[in-house]
The first five atom37 places (N, CA, C, CB, O) and aatype in JSON, in Angstrom:
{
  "aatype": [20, 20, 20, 20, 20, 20, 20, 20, 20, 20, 20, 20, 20, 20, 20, 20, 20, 20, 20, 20, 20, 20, 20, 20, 20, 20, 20, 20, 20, 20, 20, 20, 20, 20, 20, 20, 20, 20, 20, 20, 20, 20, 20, 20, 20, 20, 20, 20, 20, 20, 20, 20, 20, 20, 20, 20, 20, 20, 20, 20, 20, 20, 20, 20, 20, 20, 20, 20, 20, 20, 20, 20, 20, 20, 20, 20, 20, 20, 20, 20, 20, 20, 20, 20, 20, 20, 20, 20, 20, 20, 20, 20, 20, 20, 20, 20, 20, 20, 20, 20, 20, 20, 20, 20, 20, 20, 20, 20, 20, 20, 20, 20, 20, 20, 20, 20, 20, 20, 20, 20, 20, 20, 20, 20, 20, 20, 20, 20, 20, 20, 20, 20, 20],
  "atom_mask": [
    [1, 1, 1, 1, 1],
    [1, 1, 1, 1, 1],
    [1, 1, 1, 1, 1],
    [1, 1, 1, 1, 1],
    [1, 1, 1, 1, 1],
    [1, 1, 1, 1, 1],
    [1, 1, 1, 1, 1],
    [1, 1, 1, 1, 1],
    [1, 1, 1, 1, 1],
    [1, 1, 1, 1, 1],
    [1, 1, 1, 1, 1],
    [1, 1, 1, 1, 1],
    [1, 1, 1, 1, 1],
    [1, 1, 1, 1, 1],
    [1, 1, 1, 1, 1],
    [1, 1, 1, 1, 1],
    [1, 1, 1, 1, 1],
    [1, 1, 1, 1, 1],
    [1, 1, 1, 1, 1],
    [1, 1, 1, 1, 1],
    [1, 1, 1, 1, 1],
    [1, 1, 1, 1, 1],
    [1, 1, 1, 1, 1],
    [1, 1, 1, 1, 1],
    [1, 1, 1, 1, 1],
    [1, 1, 1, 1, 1],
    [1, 1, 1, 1, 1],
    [1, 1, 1, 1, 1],
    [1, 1, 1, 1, 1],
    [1, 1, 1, 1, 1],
    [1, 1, 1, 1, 1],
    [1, 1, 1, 1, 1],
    [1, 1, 1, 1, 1],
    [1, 1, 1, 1, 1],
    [1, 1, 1, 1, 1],
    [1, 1, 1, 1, 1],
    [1, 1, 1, 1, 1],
    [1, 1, 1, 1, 1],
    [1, 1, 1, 1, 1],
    [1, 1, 1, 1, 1],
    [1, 1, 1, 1, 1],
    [1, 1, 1, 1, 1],
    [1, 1, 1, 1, 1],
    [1, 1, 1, 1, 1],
    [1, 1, 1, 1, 1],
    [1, 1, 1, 1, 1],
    [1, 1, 1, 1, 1],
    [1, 1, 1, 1, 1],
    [1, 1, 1, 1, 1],
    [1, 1, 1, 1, 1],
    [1, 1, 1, 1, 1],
    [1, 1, 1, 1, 1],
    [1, 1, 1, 1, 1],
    [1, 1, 1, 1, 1],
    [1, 1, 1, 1, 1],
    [1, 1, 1, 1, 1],
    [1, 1, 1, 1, 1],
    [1, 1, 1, 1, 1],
    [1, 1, 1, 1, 1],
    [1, 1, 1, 1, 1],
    [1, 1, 1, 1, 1],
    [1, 1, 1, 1, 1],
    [1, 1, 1, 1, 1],
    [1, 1, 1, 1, 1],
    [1, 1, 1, 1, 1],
    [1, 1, 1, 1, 1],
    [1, 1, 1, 1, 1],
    [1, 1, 1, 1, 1],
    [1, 1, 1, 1, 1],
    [1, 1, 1, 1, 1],
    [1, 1, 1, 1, 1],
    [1, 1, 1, 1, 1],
    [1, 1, 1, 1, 1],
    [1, 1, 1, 1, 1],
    [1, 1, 1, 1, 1],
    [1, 1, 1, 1, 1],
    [1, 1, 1, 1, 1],
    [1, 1, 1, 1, 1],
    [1, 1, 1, 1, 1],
    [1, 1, 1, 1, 1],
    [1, 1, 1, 1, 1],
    [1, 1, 1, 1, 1],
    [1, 1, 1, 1, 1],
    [1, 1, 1, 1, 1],
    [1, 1, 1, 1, 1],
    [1, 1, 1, 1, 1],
    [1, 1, 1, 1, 1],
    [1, 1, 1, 1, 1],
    [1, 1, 1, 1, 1],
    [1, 1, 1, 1, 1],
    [1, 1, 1, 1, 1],
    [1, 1, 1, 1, 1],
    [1, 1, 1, 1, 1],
    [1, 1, 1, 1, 1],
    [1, 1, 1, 1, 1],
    [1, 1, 1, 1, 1],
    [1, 1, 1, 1, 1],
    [1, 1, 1, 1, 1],
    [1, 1, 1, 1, 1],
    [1, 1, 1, 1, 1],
    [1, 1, 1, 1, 1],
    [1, 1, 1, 1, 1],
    [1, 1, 1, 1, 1],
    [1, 1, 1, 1, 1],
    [1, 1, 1, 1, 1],
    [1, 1, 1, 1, 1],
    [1, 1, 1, 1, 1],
    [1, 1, 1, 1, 1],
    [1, 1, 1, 1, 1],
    [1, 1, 1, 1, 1],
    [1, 1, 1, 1, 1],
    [1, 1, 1, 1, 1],
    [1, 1, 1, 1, 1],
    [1, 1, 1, 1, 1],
    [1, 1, 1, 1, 1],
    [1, 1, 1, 1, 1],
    [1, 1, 1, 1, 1],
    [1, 1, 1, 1, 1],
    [1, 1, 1, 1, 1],
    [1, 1, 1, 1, 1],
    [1, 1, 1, 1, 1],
    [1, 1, 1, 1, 1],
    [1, 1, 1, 1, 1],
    [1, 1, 1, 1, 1],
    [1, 1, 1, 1, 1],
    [1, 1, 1, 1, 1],
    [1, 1, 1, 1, 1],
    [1, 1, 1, 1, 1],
    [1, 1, 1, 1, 1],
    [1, 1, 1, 1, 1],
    [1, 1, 1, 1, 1],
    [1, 1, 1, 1, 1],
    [1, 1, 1, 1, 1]
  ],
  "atom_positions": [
    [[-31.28, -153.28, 21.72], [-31.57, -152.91, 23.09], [-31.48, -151.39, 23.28], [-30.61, -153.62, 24.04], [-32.28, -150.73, 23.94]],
    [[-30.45, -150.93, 22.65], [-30.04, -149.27, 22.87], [-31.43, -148.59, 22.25], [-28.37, -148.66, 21.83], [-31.7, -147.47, 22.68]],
    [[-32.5, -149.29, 21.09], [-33.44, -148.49, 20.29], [-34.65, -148.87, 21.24], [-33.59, -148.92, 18.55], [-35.64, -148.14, 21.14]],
    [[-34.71, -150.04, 22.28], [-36.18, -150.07, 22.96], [-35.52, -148.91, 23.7], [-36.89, -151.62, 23.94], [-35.88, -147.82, 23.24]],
    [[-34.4, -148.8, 25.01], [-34.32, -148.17, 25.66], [-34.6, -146.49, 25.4], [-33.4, -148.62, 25.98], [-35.27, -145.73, 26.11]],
    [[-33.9, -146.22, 24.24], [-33.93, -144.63, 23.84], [-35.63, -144.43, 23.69], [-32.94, -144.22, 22.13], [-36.08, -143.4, 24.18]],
    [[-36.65, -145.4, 23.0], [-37.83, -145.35, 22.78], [-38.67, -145.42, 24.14], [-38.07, -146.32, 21.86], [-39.88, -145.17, 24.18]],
    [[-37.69, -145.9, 25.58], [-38.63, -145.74, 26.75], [-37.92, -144.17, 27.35], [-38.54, -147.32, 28.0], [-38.57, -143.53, 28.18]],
    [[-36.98, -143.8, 27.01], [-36.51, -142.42, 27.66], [-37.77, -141.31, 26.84], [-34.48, -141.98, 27.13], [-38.38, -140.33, 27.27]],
    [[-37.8, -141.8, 25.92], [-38.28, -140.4, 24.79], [-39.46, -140.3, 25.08], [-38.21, -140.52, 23.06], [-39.87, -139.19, 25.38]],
    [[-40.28, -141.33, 25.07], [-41.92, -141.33, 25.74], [-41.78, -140.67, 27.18], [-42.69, -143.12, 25.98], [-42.24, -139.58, 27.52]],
    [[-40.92, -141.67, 28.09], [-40.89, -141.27, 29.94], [-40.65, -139.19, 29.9], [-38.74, -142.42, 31.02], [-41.48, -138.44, 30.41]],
    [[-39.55, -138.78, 29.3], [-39.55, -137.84, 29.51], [-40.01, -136.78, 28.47], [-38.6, -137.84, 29.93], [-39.74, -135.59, 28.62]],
    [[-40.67, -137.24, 27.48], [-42.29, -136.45, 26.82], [-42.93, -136.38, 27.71], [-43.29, -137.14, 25.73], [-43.35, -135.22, 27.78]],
    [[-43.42, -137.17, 28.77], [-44.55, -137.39, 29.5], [-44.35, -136.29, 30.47], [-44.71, -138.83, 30.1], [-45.29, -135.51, 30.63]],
    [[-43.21, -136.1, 31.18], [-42.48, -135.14, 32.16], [-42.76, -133.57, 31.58], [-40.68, -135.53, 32.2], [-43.26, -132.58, 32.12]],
    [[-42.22, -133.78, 30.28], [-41.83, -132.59, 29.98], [-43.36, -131.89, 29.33], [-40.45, -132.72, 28.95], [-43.8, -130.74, 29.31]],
    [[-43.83, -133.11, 28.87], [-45.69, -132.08, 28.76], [-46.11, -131.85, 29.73], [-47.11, -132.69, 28.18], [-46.72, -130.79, 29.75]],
    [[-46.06, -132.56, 30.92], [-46.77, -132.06, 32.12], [-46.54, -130.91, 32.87], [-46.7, -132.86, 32.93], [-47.34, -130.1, 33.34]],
    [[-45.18, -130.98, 32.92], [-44.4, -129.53, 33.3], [-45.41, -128.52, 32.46], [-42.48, -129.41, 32.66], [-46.33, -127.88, 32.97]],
    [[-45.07, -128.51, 31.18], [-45.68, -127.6, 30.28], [-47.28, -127.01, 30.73], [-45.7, -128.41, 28.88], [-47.61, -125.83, 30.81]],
    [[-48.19, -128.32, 31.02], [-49.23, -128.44, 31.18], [-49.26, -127.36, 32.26], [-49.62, -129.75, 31.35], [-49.91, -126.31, 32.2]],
    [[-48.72, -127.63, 32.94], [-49.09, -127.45, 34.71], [-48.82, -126.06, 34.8], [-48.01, -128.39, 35.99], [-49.45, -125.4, 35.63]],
    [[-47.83, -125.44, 33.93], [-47.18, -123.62, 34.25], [-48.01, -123.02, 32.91], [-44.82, -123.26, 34.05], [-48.01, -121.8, 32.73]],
    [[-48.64, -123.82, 32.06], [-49.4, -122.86, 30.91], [-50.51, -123.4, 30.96], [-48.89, -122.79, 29.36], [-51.17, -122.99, 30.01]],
    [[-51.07, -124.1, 31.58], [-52.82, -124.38, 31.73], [-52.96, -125.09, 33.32], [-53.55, -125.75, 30.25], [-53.18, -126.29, 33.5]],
    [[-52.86, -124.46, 34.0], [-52.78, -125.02, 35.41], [-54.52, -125.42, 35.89], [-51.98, -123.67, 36.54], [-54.73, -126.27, 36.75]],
    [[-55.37, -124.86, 35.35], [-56.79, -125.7, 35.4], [-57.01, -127.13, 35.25], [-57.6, -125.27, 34.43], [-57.47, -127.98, 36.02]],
    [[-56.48, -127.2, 33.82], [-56.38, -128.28, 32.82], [-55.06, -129.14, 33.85], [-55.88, -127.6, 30.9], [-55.29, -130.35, 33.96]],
    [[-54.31, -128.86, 34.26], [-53.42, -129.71, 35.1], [-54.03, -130.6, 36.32], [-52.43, -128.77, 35.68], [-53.68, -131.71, 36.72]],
    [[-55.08, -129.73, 36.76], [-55.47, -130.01, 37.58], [-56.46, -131.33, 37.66], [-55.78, -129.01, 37.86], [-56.61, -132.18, 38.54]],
    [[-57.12, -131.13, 36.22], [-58.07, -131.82, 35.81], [-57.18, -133.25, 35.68], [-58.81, -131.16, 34.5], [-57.44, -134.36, 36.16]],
    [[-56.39, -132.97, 35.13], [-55.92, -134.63, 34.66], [-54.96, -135.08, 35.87], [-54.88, -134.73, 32.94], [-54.68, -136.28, 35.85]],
    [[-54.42, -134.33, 36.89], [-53.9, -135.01, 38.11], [-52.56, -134.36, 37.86], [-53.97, -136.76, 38.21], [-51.78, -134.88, 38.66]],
    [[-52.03, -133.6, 37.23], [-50.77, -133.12, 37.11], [-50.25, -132.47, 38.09], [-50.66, -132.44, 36.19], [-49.05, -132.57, 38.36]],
    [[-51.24, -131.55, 38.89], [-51.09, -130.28, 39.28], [-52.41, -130.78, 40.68], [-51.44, -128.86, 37.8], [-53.46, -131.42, 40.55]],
    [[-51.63, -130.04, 42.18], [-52.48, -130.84, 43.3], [-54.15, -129.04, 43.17], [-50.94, -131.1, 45.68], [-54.15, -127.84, 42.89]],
    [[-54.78, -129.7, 43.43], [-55.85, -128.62, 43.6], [-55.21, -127.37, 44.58], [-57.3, -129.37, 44.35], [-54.09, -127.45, 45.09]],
    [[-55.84, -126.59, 44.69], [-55.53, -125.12, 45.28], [-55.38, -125.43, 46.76], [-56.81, -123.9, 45.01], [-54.35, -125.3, 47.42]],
    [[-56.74, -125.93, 47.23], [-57.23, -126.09, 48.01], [-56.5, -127.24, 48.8], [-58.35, -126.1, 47.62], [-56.65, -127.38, 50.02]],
    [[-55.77, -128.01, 48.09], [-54.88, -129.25, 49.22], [-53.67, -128.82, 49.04], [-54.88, -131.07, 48.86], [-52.89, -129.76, 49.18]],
    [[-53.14, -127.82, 48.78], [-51.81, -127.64, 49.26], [-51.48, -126.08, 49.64], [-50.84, -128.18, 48.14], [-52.1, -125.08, 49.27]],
    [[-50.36, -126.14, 50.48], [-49.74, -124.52, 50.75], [-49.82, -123.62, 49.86], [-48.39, -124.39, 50.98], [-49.41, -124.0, 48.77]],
    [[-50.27, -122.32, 49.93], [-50.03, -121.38, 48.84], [-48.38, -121.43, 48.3], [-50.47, -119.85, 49.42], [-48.13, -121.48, 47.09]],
    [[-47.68, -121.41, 48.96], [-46.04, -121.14, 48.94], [-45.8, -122.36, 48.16], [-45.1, -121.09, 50.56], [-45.78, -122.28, 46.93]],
    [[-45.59, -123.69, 48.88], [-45.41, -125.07, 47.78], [-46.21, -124.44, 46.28], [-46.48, -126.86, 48.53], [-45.67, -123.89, 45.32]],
    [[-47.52, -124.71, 46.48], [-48.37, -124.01, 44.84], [-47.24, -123.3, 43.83], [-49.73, -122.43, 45.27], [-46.8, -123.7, 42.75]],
    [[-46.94, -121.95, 44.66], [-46.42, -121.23, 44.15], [-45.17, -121.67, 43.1], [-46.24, -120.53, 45.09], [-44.95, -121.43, 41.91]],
    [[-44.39, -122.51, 44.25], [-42.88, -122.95, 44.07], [-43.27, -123.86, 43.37], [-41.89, -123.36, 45.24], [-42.43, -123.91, 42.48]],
    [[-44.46, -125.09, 43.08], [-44.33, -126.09, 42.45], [-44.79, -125.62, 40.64], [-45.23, -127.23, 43.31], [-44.25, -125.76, 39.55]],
    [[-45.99, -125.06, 41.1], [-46.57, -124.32, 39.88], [-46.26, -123.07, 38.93], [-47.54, -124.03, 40.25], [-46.85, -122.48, 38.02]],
    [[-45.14, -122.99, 39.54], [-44.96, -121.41, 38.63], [-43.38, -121.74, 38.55], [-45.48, -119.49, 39.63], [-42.9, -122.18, 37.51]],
    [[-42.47, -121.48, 39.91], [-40.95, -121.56, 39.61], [-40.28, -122.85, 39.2], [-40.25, -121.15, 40.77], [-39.14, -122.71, 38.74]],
    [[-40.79, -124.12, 39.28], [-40.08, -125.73, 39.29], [-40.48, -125.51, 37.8], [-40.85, -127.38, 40.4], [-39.56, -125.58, 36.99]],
    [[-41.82, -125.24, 37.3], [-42.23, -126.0, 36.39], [-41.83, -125.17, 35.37], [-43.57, -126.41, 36.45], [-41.59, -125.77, 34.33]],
    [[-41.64, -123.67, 35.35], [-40.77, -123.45, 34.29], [-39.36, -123.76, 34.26], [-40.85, -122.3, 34.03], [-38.6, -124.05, 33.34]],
    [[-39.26, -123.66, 35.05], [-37.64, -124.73, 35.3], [-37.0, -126.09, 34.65], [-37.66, -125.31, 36.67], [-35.93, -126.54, 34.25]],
    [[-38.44, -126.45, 34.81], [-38.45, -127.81, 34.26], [-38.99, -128.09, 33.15], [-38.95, -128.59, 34.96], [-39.13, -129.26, 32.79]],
    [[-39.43, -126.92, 32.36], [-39.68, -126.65, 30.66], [-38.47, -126.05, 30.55], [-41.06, -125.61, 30.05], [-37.83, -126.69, 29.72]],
    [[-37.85, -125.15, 30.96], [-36.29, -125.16, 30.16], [-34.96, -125.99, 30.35], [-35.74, -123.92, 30.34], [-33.83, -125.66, 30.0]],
    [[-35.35, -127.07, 30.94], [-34.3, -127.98, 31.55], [-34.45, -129.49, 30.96], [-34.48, -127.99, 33.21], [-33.62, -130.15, 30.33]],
    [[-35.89, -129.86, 31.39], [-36.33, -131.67, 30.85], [-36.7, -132.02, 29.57], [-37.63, -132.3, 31.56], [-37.25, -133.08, 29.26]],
    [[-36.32, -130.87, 28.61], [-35.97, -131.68, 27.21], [-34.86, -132.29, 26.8], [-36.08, -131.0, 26.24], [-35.09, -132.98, 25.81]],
    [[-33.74, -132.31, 27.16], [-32.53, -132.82, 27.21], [-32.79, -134.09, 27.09], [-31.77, -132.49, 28.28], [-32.4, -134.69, 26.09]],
    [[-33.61, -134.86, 28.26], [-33.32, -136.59, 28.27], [-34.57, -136.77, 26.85], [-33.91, -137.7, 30.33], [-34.22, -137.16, 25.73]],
    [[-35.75, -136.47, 27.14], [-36.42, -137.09, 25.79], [-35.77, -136.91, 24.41], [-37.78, -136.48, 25.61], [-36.29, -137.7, 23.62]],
    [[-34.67, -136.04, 23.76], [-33.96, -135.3, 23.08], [-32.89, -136.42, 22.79], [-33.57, -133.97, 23.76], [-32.72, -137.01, 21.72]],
    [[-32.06, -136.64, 24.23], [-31.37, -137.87, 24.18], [-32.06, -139.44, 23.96], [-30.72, -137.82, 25.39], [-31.38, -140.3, 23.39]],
    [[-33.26, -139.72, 24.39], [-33.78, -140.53, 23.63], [-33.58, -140.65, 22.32], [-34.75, -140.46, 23.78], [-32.75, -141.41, 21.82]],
    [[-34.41, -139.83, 21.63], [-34.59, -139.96, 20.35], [-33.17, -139.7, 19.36], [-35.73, -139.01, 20.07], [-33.14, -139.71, 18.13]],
    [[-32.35, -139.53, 20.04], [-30.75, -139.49, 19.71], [-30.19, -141.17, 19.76], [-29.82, -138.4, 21.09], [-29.68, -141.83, 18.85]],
    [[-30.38, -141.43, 20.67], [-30.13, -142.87, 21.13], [-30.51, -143.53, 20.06], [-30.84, -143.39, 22.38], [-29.78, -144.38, 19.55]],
    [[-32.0, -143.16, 19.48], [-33.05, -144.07, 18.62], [-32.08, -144.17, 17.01], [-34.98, -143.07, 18.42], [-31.9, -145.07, 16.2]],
    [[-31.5, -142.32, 17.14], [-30.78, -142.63, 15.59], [-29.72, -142.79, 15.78], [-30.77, -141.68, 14.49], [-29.02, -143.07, 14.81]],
    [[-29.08, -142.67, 17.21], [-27.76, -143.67, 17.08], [-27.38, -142.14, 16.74], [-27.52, -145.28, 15.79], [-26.78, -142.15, 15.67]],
    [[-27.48, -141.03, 17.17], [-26.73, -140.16, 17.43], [-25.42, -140.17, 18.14], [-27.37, -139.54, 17.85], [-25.65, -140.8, 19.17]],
    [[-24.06, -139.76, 18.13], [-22.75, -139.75, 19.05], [-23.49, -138.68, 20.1], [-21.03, -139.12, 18.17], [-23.6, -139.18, 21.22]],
    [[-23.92, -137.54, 20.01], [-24.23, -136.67, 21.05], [-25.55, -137.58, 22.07], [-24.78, -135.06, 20.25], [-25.94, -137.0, 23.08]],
    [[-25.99, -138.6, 21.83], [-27.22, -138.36, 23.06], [-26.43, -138.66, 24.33], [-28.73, -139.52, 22.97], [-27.0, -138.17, 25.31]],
    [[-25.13, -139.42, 24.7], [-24.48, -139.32, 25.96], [-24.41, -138.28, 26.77], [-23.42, -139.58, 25.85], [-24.77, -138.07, 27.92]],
    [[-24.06, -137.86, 26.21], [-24.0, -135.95, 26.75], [-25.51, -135.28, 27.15], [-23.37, -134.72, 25.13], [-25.87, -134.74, 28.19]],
    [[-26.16, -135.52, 26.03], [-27.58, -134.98, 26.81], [-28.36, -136.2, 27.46], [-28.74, -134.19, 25.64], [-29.58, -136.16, 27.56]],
    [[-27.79, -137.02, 27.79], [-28.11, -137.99, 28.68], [-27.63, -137.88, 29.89], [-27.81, -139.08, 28.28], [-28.31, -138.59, 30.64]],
    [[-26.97, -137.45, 30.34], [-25.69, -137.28, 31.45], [-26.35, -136.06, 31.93], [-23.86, -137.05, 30.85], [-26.91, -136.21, 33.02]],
    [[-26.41, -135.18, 31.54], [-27.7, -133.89, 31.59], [-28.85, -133.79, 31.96], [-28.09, -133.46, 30.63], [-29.01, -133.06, 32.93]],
    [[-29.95, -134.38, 31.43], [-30.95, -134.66, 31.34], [-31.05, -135.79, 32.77], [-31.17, -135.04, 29.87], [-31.72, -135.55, 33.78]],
    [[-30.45, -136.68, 32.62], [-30.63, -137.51, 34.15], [-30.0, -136.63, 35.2], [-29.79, -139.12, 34.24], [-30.85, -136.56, 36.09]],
    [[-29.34, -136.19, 35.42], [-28.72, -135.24, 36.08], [-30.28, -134.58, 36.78], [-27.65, -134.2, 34.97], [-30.72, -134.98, 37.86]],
    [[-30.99, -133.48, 35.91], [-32.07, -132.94, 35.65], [-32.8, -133.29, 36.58], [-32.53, -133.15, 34.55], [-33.08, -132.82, 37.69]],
    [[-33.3, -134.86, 35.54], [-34.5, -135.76, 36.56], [-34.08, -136.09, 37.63], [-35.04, -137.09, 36.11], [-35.07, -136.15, 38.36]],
    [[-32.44, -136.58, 38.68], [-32.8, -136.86, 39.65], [-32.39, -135.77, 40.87], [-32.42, -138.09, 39.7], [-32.13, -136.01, 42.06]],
    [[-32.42, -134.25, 40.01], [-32.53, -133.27, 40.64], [-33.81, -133.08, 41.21], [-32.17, -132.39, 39.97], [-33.79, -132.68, 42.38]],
    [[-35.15, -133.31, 40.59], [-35.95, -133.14, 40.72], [-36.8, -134.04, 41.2], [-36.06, -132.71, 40.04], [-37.99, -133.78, 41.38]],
    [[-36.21, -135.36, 41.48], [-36.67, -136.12, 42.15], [-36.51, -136.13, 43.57], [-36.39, -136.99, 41.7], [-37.45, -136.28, 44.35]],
    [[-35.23, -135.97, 43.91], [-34.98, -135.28, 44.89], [-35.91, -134.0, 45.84], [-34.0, -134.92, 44.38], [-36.62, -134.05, 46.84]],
    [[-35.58, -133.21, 45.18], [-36.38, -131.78, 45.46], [-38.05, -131.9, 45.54], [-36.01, -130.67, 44.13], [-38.74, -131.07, 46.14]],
    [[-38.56, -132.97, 44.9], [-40.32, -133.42, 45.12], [-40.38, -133.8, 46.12], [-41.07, -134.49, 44.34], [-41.32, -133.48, 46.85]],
    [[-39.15, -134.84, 46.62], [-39.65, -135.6, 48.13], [-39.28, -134.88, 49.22], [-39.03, -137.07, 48.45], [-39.97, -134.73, 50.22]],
    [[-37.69, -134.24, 48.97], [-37.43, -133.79, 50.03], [-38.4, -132.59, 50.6], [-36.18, -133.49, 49.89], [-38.65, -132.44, 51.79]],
    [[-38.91, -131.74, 49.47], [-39.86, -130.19, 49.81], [-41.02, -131.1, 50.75], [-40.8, -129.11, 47.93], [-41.38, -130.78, 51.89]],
    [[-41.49, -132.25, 50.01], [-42.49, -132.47, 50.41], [-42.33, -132.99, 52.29], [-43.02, -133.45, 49.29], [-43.06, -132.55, 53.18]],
    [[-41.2, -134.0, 52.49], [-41.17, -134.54, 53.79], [-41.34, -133.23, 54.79], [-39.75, -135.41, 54.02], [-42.15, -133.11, 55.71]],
    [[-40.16, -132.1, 54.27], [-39.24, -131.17, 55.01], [-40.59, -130.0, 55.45], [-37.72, -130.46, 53.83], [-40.61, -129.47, 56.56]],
    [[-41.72, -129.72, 54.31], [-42.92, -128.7, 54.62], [-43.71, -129.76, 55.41], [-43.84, -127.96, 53.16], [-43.94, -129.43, 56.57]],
    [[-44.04, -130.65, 55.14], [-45.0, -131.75, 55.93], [-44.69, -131.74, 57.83], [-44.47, -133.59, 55.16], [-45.38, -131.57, 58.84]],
    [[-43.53, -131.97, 57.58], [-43.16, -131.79, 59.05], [-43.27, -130.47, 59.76], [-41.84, -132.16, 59.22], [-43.33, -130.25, 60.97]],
    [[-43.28, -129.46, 58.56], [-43.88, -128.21, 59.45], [-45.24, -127.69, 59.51], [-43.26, -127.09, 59.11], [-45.71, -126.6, 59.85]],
    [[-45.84, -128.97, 59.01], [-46.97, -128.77, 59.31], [-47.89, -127.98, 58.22], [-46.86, -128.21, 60.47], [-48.95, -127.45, 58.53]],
    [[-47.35, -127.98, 56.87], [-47.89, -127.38, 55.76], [-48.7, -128.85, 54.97], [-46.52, -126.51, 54.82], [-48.47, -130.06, 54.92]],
    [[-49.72, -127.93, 54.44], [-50.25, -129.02, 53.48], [-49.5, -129.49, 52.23], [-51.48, -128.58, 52.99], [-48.81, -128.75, 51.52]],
    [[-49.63, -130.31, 52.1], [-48.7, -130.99, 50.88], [-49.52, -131.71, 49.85], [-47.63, -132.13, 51.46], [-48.83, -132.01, 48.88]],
    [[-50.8, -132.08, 49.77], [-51.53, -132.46, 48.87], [-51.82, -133.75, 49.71], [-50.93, -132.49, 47.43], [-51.24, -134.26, 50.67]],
    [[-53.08, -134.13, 48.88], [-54.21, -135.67, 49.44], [-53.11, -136.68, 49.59], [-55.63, -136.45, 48.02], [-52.16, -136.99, 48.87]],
    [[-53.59, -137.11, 50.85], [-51.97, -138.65, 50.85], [-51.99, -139.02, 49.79], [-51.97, -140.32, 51.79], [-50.91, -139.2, 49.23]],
    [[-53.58, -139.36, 48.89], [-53.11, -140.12, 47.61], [-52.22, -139.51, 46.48], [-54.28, -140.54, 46.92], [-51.78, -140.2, 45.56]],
    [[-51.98, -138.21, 46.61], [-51.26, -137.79, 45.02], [-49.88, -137.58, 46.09], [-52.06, -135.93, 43.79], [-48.77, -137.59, 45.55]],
    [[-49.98, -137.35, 47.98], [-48.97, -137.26, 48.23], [-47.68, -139.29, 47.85], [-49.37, -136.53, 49.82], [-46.57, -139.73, 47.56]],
    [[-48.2, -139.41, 47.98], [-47.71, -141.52, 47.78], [-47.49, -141.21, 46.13], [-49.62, -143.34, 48.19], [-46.44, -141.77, 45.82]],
    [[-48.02, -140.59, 45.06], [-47.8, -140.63, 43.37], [-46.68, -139.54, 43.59], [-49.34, -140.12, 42.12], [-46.04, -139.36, 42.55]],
    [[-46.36, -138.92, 44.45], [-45.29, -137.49, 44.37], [-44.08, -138.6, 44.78], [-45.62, -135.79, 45.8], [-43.08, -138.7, 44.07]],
    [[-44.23, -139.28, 45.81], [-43.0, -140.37, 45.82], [-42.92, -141.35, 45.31], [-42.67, -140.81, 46.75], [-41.96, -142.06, 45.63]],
    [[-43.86, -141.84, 44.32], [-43.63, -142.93, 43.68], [-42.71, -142.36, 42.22], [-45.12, -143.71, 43.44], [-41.75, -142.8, 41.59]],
    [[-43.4, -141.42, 42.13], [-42.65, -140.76, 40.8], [-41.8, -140.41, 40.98], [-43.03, -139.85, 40.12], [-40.93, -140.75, 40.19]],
    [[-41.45, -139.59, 41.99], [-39.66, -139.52, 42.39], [-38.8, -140.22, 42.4], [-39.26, -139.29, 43.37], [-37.62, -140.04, 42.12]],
    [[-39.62, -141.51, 42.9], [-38.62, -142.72, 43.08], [-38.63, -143.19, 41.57], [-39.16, -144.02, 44.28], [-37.5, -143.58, 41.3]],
    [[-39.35, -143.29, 40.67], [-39.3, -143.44, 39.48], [-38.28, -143.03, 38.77], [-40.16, -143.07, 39.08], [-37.45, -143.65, 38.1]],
    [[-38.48, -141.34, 39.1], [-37.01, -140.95, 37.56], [-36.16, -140.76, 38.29], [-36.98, -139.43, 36.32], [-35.29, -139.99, 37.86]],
    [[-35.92, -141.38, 39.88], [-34.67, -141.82, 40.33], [-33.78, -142.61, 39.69], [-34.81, -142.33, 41.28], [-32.7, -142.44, 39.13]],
    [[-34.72, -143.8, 39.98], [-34.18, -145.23, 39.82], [-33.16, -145.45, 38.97], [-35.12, -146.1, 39.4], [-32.19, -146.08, 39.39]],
    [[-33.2, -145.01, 37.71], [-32.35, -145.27, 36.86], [-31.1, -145.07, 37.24], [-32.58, -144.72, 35.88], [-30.2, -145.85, 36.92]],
    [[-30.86, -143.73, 38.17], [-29.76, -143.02, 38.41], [-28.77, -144.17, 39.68], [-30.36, -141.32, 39.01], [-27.6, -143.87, 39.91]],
    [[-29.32, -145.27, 40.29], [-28.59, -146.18, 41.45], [-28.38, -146.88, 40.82], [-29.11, -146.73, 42.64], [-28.64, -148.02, 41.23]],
    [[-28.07, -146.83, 40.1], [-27.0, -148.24, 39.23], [-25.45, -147.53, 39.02], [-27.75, -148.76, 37.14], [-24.54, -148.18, 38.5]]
  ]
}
């Protein structure tokens, strides 16, 4: 059980942690595949903060849990620790997606197409979840 689980952390937060990547070193290409909201549907300021300051943030921060995955996988003693970290991480940032998003919305800033705005909280609520147990 500990080797499916570490094998769903290590994919879930590869997936995180390329996109991050994606989104602050090819922000076109982000755009293209849905990573990253177009120019044009959101605030310059969010843009700014999501595309440039979170996401390097979140290339020097969200390797920890995929890291601890693949620790888990060899039955490493350290992946606890960068597990404890790394979730820490993700439901920092799960946090900080919904709340920026409710808290600018209400002032009336664009926040992106309802549809990628509903995938900004589904995914939040995603690399929440783990953390309410």
């Amino acid at each position: 059980m500990i080797t499916a689980i570490g094998i769903v952390v290590l994919i879930a937060g590869l997936i995180a942690w390329l996109g991050q990547s994606l989104a602050f070193f090819a922000p076109s290409w982000a755009v293209r595949f849905g990573v990253l909201e177009p120019e044009e549907d959101i605030d310059s300021t969010l843009r700014v903060i999501e595309a440039r300051a979170e996401d390097l943030t979140d290339i020097l921060l969200t390797w920890t849990l995929p890291l601890s995955g693949l620790l888990m996988v060899l039955k490493h003693p350290l992946w606890p620790y960068l597990a404890l970290v790394g979730g820490g991480v993700f439901l920092y940032i799960a946090g900080l997606i919904t709340l920026s998003r409710v808290f600018l919305k209400r002032e009336g800033k664009k926040v992106g197409l309802p549809a990628s705005e509903r995938a900004a909280y589904l995914f939040g609520g995603i690399w929440a979840f783990p953390h309410w147990q």
